[in-house]
Structure formats: structure tokens, C-alpha cells
C-alpha positions in Angstrom: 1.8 122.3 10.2 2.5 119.3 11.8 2.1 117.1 8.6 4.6 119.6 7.1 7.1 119.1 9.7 6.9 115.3 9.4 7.6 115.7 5.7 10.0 117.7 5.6 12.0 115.4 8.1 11.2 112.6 5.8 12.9 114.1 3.0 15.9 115.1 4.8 16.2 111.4 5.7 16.0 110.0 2.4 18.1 112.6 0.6 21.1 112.2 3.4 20.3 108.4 2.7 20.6 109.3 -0.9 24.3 110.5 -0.4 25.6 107.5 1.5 27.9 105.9 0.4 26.6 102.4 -1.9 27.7 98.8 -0.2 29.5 97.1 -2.4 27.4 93.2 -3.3 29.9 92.0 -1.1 29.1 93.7 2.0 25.5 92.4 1.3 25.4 89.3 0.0 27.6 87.0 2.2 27.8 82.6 1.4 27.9 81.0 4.7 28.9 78.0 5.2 26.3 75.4 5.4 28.8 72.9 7.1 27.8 72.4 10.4 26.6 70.2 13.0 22.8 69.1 11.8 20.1 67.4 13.0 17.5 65.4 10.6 15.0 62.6 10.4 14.0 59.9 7.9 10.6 58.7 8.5 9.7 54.8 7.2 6.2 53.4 6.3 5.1 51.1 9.5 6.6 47.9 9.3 9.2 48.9 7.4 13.1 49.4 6.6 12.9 50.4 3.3 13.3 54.0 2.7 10.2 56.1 0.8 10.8 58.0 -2.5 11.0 61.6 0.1 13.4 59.5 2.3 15.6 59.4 -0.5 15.3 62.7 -1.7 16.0 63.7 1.6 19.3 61.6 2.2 20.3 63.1 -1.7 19.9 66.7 -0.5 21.6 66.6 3.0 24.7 64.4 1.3 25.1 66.9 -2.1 25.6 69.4 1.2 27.8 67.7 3.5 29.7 66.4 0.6 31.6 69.6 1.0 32.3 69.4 4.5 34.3 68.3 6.6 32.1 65.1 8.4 33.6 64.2 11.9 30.9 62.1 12.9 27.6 61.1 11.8 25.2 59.0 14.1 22.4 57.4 12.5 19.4 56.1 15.5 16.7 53.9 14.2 13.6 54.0 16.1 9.9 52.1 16.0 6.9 52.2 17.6 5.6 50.2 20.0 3.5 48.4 16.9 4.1 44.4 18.0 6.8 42.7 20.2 9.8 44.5 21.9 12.0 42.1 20.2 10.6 42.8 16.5 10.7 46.4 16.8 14.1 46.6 18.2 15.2 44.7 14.7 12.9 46.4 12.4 14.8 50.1 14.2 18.2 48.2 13.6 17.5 47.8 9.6 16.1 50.9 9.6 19.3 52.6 11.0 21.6 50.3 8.6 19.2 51.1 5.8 19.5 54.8 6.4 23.7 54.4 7.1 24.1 52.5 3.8 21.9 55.2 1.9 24.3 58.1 2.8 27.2 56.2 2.4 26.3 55.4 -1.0 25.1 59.3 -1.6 29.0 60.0 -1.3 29.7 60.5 2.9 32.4 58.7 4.3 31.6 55.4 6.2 34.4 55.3 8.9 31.9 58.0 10.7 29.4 56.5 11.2 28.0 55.4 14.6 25.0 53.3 13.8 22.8 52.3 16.8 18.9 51.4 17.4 16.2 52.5 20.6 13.8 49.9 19.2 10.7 50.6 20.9 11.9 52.4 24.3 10.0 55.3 24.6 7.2 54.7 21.9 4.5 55.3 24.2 3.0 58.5 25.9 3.1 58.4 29.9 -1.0 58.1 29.5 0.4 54.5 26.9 -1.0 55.8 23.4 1.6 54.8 20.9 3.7 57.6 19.1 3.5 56.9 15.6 6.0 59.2 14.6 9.1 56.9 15.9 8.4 55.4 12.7 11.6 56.9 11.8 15.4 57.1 11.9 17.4 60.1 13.5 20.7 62.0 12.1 23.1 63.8 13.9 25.7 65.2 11.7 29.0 66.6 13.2 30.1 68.7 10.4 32.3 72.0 9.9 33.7 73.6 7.0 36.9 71.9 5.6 40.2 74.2 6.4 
């Protein structure tokens, strides 16, 4: 009897759900804006300031977004490990921040917002000293909004 019960409740359910009135695609499907402040990183081989085939494909994809937006500020951070001499790797993070600046500009973002800077190798080491080898990388912080 039970079972019966539960059934027949079921039933109700969907057949009252059946008279409800349809959304319209509208109501469903809605196209947010994908302008807004992001975050992102471009990783380089050690050693390097030239950016990888995925580095690329990665600057492509964020710029054919924010393209469309309307880009306040972008600040580009080039980082390194603590591979070699202070002095090197605080170079080597400055390329790779220029590098990274020069790659979006050229994927179609305006230049007058950028705010290029480098960490070199401050705080490429764990408090116990093992190297982090995944400074190996430039960060991006995108201050973005949909245009009015």
C-alpha cells in the first residue's frame, strides 16, 4: 500500500509539472558576460623568456575574450626560480614579463594598461629552502568589465 501511495504522489507531481507553464529559451539560457576581472598564468621553460606553443595559445584565447571588454588595467608579473644568481633571475622574470606584455598587446589589448613589473627570484624557495619550480612563470591580472 505504501508503494501505491508513493506512486500515486509521483504521478500527481509530474502531471501538475506537465501543466506548467513552458520557460521560454530565454529564461533558460542566459549569455553572461565574460568581462571581468581575471587572474591567469603563463608558464616558461627554465631559463627562458620565450613563450611555449600553450603560452601562446593561451595569450590567443584570453585576448579573443577581453577583446570585447572594457580592459582598465592589466598587470603582467614575471617571476623565476631561484635557479642561479639573484641578479640573473631578476632579468630573466623581467623578459619574461615584457615577453608576455608584448604578446597580448600584439593579440589586439590595448598597451596604455599595462603595468609591467618583475619578483625575480623573491620567494622561489619553501621555508624548509627547496626551490619552487613553478615560478617558472609570469602572472596576469586583468581588470576588466563589460563595455557600457
Amino acid at each position: 500500500m505504501k508503494n501505491i501511495t508513493i506512486l500515486a504522489l509521483a504521478g500527481g507531481m509530474l502531471a501538475l509539472g506537465a501543466c506548467a507553464t513552458p520557460m521560454r529559451r530565454d529564461q533558460i539560457v542566459t549569455s553572461g558576460s565574460l568581462c571581468m576581472p581575471v587572474r591567469f598564468d603563463i608558464y616558461f621553460r627554465e631559463g627562458e623568456a620565450r613563450l611555449t606553443d600553450a603560452a601562446d595559445q593561451a595569450i590567443d584565447a584570453a585576448a579573443g575574450v577581453l577583446r570585447t571588454c572594457d580592459v582598465r588595467t592589466i598587470q603582467v608579473v614575471g617571476l623565476a626560480d631561484a635557479t642561479g644568481a639573484s641578479e640573473a633571475n631578476m632579468s630573466l622574470s623581467q623578459r619574461r614579463a615584457r615577453t608576455v606584455a608584448q604578446a597580448l598587446n600584439a593579440a589586439g589589448l590595448p598597451s596604455p594598461v599595462f603595468d609591467v613589473g618583475a619578483a625575480g627570484d623573491a620567494g622561489a624557495t619553501t621555508a624548509g629552502g627547496a626551490a619552487e619550480p613553478l615560478r617558472r612563470r609570469t602572472e596576469v591580472i586583468v581588470d576588466a568589465h563589460p563595455r557600457r
